[in-house]
N, C-alpha and C positions, 0 to 999 in steps of 0.2 A: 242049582240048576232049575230046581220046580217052582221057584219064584219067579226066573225066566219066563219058563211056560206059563205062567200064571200070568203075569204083565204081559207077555203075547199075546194072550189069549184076552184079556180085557183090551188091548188096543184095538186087536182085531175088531170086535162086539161094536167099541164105540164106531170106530170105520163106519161097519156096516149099520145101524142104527141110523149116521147121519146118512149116509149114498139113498136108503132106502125112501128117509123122509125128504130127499132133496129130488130123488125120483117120482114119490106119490106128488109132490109141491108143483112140479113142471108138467105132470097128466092132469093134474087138474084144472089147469089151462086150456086145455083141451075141451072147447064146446062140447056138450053132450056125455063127455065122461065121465065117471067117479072113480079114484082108485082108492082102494081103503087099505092100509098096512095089517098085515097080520103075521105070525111067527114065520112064514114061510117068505113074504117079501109082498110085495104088492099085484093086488087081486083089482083086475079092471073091472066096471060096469057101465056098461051101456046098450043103445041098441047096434044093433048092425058092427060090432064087433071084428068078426071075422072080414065080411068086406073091408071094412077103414081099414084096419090093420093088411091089406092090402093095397088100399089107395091113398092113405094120409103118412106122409114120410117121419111124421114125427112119431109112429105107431109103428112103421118100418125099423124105423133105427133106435130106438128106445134108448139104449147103449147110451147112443150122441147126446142126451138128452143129460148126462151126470158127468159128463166131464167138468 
């Protein structure tokens, strides 16, 4: 069974590995942005921030953005 878990557990990893850099790939599309990966997931930068992520839908739905 801890072999299971083990191949669970490395499936899961790669999952998230690719979602993360296919998430950083599509913000950085985004004029004005940077997203850079780091162990917790992807860290935005830019200016005005908090407004766009109010007014630019792609900053809205992030989500949408890794399907």
């Amino acid at each position: 069974m801890r072999g299971l878990e083990e191949r669970a557990a490395r499936i899961a990893k790669a999952r998230r590995e690719r979602v993360v850099a296919r998430l950083a790939s599509a913000l950085e599309a985004v004029p004005g942005l940077r997203a850079e990966i780091v162990a917790a997931g992807v860290v935005l930068i830019g200016r005005g921030l908090a407004r766009r992520a109010l007014t630019d839908p792609r900053l809205r739905w992030i989500a949408g953005l890794v399907r």
